[in-house]
C-alpha positions in Angstrom: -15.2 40.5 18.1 -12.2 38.0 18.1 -11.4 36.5 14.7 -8.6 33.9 13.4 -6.4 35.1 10.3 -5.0 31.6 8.5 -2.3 32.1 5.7 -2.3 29.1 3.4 1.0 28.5 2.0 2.0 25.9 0.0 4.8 25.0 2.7 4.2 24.6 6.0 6.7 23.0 9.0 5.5 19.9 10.3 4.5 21.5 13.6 2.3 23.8 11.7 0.9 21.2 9.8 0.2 18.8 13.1 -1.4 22.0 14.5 -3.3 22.1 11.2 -4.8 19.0 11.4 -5.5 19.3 15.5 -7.9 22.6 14.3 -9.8 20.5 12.0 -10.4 18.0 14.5 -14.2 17.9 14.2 -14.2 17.6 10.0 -12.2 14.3 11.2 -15.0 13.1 13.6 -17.7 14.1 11.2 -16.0 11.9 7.7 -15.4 9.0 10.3 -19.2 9.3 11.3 -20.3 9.8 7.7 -18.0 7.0 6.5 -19.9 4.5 8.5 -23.2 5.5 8.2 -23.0 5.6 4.5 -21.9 2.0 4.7 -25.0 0.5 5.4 -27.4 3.0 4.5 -30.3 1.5 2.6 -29.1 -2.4 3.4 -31.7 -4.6 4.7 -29.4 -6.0 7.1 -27.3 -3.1 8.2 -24.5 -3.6 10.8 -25.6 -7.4 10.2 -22.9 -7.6 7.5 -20.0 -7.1 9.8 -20.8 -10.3 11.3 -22.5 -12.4 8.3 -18.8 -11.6 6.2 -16.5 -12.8 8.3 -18.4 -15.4 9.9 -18.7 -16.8 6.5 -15.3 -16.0 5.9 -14.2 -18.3 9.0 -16.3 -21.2 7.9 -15.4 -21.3 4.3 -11.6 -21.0 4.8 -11.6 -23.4 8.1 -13.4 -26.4 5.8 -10.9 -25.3 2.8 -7.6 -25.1 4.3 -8.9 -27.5 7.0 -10.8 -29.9 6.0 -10.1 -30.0 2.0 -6.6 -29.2 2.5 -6.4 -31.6 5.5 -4.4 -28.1 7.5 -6.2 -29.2 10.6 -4.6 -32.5 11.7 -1.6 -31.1 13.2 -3.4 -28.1 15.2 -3.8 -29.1 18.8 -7.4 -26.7 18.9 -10.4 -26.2 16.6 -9.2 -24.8 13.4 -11.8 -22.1 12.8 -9.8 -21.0 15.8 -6.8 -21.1 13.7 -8.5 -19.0 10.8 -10.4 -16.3 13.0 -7.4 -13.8 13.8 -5.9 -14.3 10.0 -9.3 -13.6 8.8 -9.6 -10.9 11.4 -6.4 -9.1 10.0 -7.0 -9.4 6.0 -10.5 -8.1 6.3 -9.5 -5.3 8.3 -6.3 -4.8 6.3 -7.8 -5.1 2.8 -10.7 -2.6 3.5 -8.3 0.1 5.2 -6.3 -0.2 1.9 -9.7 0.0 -0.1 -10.5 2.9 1.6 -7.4 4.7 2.0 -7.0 4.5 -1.9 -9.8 5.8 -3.0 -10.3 8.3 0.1 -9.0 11.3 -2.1 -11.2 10.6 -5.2 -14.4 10.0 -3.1 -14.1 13.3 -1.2 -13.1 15.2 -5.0 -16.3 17.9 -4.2 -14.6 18.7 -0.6 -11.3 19.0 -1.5 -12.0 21.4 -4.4 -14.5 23.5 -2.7 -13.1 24.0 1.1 -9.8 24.3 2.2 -8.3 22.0 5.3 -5.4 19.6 5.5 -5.9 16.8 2.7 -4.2 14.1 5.2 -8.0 14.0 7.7 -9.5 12.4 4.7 -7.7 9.3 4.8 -6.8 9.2 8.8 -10.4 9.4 9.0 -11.1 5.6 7.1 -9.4 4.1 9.9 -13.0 4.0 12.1 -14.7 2.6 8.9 -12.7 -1.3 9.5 -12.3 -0.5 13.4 -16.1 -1.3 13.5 -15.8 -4.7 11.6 -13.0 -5.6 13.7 -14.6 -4.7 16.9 -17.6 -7.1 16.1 -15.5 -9.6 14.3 -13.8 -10.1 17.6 -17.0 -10.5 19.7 -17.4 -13.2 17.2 -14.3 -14.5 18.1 -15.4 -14.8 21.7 -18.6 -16.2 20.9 -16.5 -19.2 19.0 -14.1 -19.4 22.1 -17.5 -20.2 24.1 -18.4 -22.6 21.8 -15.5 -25.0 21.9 -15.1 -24.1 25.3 -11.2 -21.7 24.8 -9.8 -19.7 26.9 -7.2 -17.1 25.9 -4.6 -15.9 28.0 -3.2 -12.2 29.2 -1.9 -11.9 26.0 -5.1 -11.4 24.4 -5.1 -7.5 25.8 -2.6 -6.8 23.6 -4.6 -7.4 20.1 -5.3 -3.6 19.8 -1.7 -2.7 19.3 -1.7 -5.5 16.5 -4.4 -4.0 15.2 -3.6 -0.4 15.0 0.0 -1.9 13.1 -2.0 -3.5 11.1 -3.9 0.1 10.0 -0.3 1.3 9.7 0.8 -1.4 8.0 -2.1 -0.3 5.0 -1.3 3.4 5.5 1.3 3.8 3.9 0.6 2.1 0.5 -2.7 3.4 1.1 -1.7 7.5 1.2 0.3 6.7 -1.6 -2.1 5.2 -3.7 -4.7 7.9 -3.1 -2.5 10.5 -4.7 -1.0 8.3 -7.8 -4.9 7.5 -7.6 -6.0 11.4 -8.4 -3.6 11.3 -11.6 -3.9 8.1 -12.6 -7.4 6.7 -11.5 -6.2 2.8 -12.8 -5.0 2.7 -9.8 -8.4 2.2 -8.2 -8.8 -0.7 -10.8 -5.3 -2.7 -9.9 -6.1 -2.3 -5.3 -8.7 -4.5 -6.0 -6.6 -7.0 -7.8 -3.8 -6.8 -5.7 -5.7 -7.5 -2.4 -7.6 -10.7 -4.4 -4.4 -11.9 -5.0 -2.4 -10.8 -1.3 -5.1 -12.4 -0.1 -3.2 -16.0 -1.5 -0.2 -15.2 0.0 -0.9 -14.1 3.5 -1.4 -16.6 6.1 -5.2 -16.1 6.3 -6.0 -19.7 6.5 -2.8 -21.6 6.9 0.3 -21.3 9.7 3.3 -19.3 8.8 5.0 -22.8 10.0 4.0 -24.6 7.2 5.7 -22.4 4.6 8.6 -23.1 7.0 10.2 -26.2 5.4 13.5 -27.1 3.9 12.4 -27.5 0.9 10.7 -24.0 1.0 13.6 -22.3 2.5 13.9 -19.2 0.0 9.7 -18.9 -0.5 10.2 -18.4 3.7 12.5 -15.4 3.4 10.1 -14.0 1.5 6.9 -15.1 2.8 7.9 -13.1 5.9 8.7 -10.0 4.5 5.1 -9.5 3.8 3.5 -7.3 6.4 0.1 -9.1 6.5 2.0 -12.3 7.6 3.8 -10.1 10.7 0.1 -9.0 11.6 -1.6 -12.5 11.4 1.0 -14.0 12.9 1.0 -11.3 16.0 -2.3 -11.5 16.4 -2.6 -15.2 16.5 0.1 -15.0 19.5 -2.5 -12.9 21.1 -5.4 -14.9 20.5 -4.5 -18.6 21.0 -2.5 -19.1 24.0 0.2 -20.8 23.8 -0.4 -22.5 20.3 1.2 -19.6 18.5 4.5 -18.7 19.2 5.8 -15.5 18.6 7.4 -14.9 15.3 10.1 -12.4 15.2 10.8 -13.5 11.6 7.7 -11.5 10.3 7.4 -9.0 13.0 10.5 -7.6 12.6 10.6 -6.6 8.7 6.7 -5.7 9.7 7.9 -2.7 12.0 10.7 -2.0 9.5 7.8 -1.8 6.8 5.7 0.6 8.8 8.1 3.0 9.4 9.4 3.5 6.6 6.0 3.0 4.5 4.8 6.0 7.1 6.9 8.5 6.7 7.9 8.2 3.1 3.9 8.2 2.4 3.2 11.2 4.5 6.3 12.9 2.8 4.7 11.9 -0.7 0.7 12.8 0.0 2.5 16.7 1.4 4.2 17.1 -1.8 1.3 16.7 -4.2 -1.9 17.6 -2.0 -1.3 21.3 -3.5 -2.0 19.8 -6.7 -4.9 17.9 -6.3 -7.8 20.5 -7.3 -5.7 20.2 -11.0 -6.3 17.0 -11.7 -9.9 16.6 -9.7 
């Protein structure tokens, strides 16, 4: 009878560790499945909500920013069209952070009973938003139909905007689900933060009209935040050629990434050891 000898140490090379994380490959398949399911389990309308939210969303920001904030005079197509992608990005961004945060705290009774690398748990939330985003962009389609759009080639590159946009959150994510085992006020400030990012992110409004001279120095930084690189990528992908693409936000959005990436996988390595102490 063949068996498998594992030595847990409390340092292991990155190899080993990748190699880790490869054995546990089902555990991985199995959160992601669990994660989803648990999502709508006793709601009366189910998957329904990943439709009813940001179709709501849409509506609500294209008559505020549109119609209230008179946004859609100078857009050359519908401007629900405008808002779709941004919404698209935030709602997918905001609940990978939500999740990725609190991944850790959620899965305490795991982590201190069974041993397997700590990192699956929060890979595993990315299929918890890639379900949202994969309906919110039939929805996108549907609303194309209806005012009679047609996106170009480009639009086949939205899942590479999409998966940096999962990047973009998983950084300060990994990092705020181990401050958030010592210190569980983190889970109290996400929340806050993403009700206020959601303000300064070009959800419902253009980059471009930040872009002013009078708003020169708010630009530089209004750039530098990685939602805006997303939304702003994504709306290249989805609208033709009313988006241009904006290598002001996309560039300090792949600088963000990777160093956000490996500094937060550096981080989580460090103190997973440590996490049954404070569990």
């Amino acid at each position: 009878m063949n068996s498998t000898e594992r030595i847990i140490t409390a340092k292991k090379s990155i190899s080993a560790y990748l190699n880790e994380i490869w054995d546990f490959k089902e555990l991985f398949w199995i959160l992601a499945k669990r994660d989803i399911l648990v999502k709508y389990k006793q709601t009366v309308l189910g998957i329904g909500w990943s439709v009813i939210r940001p179709l709501i969303t849409m509506i609500v920001m294209a008559f505020a920013f549109g119609k209230i904030g008179k946004l859609d005079t100078n857009t050359a197509i519908p401007f629900t069209l405008v808002v779709a992608p941004g919404v698209i990005i935030w709602l997918f961004f905001s609940q990978s952070l939500q999740a990725l945060s609190q991944s850790i705290v959620l899965n305490s009774n795991l982590v201190s009973k069974v041993y397997f690398p700590r990192l699956i748990i929060p890979l595993s939330t990315i299929f918890l938003g890639l379900v949202d985003v994969l309906i919110s962009v039939i929805l996108f389609f549907i609303i194309c139909i209806w005012y009679q759009f047609l996106p170009d080639w480009k639009l086949f590159l939205a899942p590479i905007f999409i998966l940096l946009t999962f990047l973009a959150a998983f950084g300060i994510g990994l990092i705020s689900a181990v401050l958030n085992v010592k210190f569980r006020d983190i889970g109290q400030i996400i929340p806050f933060v993403i009700q206020f990012g959601y303000f300064i992110s070009p959800v419902g409004y253009l980059t471009e009209s930040v872009k002013s001279a009078d708003h020169a120095w708010y630009y530089k930084l209004f750039v530098l935040n990685p939602v805006t690189g997303c939304i702003d990528a994504l709306r290249w992908c989805m609208l033709d050629d009313f988006a241009a693409f904006n290598w002001d936000s996309f560039i300090p959005l792949v600088i963000f990434i990777i160093i956000t990436f490996f500094y937060s996988i550096r981080f989580f390595r460090k103190h997973e050891n440590s996490f049954v102490d404070h569990i």
